[in-house]
N, C-alpha and C positions, 0 to 999 in steps of 0.2 A: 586556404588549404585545398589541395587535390581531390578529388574523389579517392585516387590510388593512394595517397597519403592517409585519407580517414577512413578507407577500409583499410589498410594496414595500422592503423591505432586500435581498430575496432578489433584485429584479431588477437594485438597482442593483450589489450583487456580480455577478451575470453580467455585466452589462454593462464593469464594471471590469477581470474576468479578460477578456473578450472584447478589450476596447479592447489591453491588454497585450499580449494573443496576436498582433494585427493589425500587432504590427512582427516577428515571425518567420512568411514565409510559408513555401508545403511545401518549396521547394528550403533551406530552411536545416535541416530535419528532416531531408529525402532524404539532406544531405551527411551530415548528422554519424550517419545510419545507414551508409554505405556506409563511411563512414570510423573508425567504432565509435568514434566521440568524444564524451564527456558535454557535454552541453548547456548549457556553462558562463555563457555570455551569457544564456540564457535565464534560468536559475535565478539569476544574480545580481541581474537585473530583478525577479523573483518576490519575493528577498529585499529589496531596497532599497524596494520600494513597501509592504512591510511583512505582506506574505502569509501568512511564515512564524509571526505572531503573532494569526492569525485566530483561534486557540481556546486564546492566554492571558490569565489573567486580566487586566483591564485594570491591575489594581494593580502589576502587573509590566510595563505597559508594551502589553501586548496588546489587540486587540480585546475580549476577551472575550464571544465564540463558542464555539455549544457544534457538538456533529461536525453537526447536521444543516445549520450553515453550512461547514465544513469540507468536508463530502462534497459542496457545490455547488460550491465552489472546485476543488477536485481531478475533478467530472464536467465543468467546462468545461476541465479542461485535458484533459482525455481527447478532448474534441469539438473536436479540431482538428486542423489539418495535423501536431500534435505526437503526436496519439493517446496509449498507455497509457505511453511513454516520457517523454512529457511529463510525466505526471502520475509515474509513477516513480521520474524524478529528485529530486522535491522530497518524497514522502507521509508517508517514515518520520519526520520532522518532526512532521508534522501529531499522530502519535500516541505519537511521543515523550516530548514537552512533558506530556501528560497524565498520565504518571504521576510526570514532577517534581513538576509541581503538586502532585499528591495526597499522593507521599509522600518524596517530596523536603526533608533539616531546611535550615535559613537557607543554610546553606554552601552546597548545591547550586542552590538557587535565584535564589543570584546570579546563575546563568547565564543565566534565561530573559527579564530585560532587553534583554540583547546577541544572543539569540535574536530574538526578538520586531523587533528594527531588521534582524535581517539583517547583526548582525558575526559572527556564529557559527555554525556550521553543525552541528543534533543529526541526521545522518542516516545515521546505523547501528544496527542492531539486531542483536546473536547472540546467538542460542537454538541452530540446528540443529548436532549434531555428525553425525559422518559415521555411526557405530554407532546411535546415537539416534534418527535420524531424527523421525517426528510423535513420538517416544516420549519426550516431552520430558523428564519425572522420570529415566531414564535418562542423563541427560548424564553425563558425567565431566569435565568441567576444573571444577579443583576452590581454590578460594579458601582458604590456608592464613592464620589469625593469626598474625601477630609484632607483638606491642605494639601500637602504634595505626597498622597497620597489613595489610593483605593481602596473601599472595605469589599470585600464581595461574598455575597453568600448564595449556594443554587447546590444543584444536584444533576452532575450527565450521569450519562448510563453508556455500557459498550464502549467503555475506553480502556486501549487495549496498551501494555510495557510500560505502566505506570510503577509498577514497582521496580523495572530495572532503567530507569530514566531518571537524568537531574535535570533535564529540564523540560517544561511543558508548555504548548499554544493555548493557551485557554480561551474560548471565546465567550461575551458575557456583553449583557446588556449596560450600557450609560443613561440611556433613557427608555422610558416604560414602555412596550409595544403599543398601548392606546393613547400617546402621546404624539406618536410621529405623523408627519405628514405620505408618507413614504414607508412601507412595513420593512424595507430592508434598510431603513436608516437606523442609527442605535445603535451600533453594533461596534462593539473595540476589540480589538485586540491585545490581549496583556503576556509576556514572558514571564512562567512563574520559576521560581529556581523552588524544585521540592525538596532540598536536600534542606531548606529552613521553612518548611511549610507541611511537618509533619504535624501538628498540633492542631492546626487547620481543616486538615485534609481526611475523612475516614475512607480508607480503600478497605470496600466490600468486593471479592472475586466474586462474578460470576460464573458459575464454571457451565461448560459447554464438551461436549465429544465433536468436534468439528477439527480445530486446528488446538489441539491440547498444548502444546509447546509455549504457547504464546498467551500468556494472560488477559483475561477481560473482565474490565471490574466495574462497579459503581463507585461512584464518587460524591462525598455529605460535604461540600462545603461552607466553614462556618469562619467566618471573621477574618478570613484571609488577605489580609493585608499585603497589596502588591504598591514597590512605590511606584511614582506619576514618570519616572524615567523610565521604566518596562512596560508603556504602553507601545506597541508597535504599528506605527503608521499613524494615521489620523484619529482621534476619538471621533465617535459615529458612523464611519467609513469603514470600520472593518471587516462588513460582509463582499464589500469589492475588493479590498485587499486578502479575503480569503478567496476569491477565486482565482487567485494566481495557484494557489495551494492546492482547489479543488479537479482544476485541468491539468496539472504535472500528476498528482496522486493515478487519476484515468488512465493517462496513460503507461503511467510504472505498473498500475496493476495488468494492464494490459501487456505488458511485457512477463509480465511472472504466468500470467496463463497460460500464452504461448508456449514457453522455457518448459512448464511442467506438461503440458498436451501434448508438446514432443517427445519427452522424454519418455512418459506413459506409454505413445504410441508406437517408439520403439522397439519396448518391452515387449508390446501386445506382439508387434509384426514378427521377433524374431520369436516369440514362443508358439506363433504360426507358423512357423517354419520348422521350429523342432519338434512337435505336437505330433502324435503319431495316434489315429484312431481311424479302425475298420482299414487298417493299412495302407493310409496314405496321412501326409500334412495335412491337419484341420485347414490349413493355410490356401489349400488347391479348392475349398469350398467357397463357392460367391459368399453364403449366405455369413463367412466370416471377411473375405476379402472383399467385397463392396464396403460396408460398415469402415474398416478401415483406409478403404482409400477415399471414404467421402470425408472422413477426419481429417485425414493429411491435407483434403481441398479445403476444409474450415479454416483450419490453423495457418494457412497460407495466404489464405484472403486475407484473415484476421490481423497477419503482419503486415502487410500490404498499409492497410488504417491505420498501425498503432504508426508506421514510420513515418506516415504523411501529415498524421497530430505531432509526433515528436519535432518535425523539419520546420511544422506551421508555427508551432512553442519556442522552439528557440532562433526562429526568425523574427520573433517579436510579431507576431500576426494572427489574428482573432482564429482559433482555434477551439471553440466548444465545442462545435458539430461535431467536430473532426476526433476531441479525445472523448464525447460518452460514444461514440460510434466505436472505438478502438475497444471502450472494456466493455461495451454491449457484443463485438462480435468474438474478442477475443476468452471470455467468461462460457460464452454460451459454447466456444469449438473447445475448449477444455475442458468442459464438464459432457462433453460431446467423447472425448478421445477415452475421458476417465471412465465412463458408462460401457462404451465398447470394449475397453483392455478387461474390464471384470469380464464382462461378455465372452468375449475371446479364453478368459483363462476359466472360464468355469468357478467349479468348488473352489479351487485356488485363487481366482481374483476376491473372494472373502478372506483370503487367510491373512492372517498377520505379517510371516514370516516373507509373503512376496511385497508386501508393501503397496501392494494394489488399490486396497481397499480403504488405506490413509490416505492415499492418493484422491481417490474418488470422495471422499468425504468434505474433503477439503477444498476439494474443487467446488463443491457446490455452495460455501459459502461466498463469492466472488459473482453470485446469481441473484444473491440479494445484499450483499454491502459493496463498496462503502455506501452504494445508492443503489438503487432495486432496480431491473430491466425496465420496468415499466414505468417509473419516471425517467428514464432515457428516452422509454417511448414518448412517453408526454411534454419531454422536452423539444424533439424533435418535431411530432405535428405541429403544435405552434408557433417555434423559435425558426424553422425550415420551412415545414408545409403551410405555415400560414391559418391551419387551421383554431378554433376557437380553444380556449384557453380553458381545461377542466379541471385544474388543480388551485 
């Protein structure tokens, strides 16, 4: 494919997600935040027009897109009156599906048909438990054999569209963390279908003022029997076949930053420009136009990273640095853009009514999940700089 070829795919994806987005204006976003309601209209549109299968193989039914179409999909849903909730509700999808494909046997892959159309919904992921935290070889719920099949019992925490999901990544121990030779061996991967695993399963919400739209819950697992054909990939293996998972997630979120830091910074710029105080644009003041044109230089760098992890991912070519670098810088210039647009609008970037202050709040969670700045940092001194290893 050309370059002139896939920037002309790439525009008419924008302009697709755009056109989509143009039947949900800000008042149906504003409600279903004040009302902590998932965005169920929105996201069945998303699925029925086929969104949810932008990066499966076509042989299954999908597009057959790789994330650096993905992560356009999910930055124009960030750039909108939906912001990172929009994009939210629908992502874990997006990088779900990628590790069926990869190591998914026939059984499991039946699913991502009825994926790919939008009859099924993969948008749950558990890894974090509450002890474990980023320490993920640390988990304990732990996946028991019986015949051809698994008992499992544990508890994650901050796992988020478990109530509007049939199907879930569960990640779970096969053998005990003080057994292995290796702390990141043990580890499987199992597909749970929750739509026969309510018995099982008790979902506790947690609730949060951050991204309200979007559910985050605790999870009691007791006696959950998944069979031995919904293991995905290797038993033991499953912590390297989640990092297939873990570098596409970097850089889609890296994409939704962007999408919303621009669009914030939009706002900001043109309500500098209409702002009338001591009779002139606030907009003619450094002390408001520096601040934002240092945003604009953040978020442009920031894509810069996310597009050269997206080209390294789907080149098939080691790409870690390259995606926590993407949502290390694209996180920090978003919640960069969101701080200054409140700045800029004053009283009014607190108000509800401009959407400002959803904006900003929401940005700020993408500073400490899916993984915290600072194990970026930690990742990078030792895995890059060489330096000694403090985690």
């Amino acid at each position: 494919m050309s370059l002139q070829t896939q920037k002309d795919e790439h525009q008419l994806i924008r302009k697709a997600i755009r056109d989509l987005l143009a039947r949900f204006p800000s008042e149906y976003w504003r409600n279903k935040d004040e009302r902590r309601e998932y965005p169920t209209e929105f996201v069945n549109e998303l699925m029925k027009a086929g969104w949810m299968g932008v990066n499966i193989p076509a042989g299954y039914g999908g597009a057959g897109y790789g994330i650096t179409e993905a992560s356009i999909v999910l930055e124009e849903l960030a750039a909108s009156g939906g912001g990172l909730s929009a994009a939210g509700a629908a992502h874990a999808s997006f990088f779900n599906v990628i590790i069926l494909t990869k190591y998914g046997n026939d059984e499991c892959k039946q699913y991502l048909p009825k994926i790919a159309k939008g009859e099924l919904r993969f948008q749950a992921l558990a890894i974090t438990e509450p002890a474990a935290g980023f320490d993920t070889p640390k988990i304990s719920t732990f996946a028991k054999k019986n015949g051809g099949e698994y008992v499992i019992n544990g508890r994650k925490v901050f796992i988020s569209r478990v109530k509007h999901s049939d199907l879930m990544l569960l990640v779970a121990r096969t053998t005990p963390y003080d057994e292995v030779k290796k702390r990141t061996d043990g580890i499987t991967l199992f597909l749970v279908d929750l739509r026969k695993a309510a018995d099982s399963i008790t979902v506790r919400e947690i609730p949060n003022n951050v991204r309200r739209m979007v559910d985050t819950n605790e999870l009691i697992i007791e006696g959950l029997v998944v069979p031995e054909s919904h293991v995905i990939g290797e038993v033991g293996k499953g912590f390297y076949h989640l990092l297939e998972v873990i570098n596409a997630e970097r850089i889609e979120i890296a994409a939704e930053c962007i999408g919303l830091g621009r669009y914030v910074l939009s706002k900001a710029v043109e309500y500098a420009k209409t702002r009338i105080v001591f009779d002139r644009p606030i907009g003619k003041n450094q002390a408001i136009a520096h601040p934002l044109a240092e945003a604009y230089m953040r978020l442009e760098a920031a894509d810069l990273m996310r597009y050269k992890a997206a080209h390294l991912y789907d080149s098939g070519l080691p790409c870690g640095a390259e995606a926590n670098m993407a949502k290390y810088l694209a996180a920090e210039a978003c919640y960069h853009a969101c701080d200054r647009a409140v700045q800029t609008f004053g009283g009014y970037g607190l108000s509800v009514e401009t959407d400002i202050e959803r904006f900003w709040r929401e940005s700020r969670l993408y500073i400490l999940a899916p993984i915290s700045q600072e194990m970026i940092l930690n990742y990078l001194a030792h895995n890059i700089l060489g330096l000694p290893k403090s985690y």
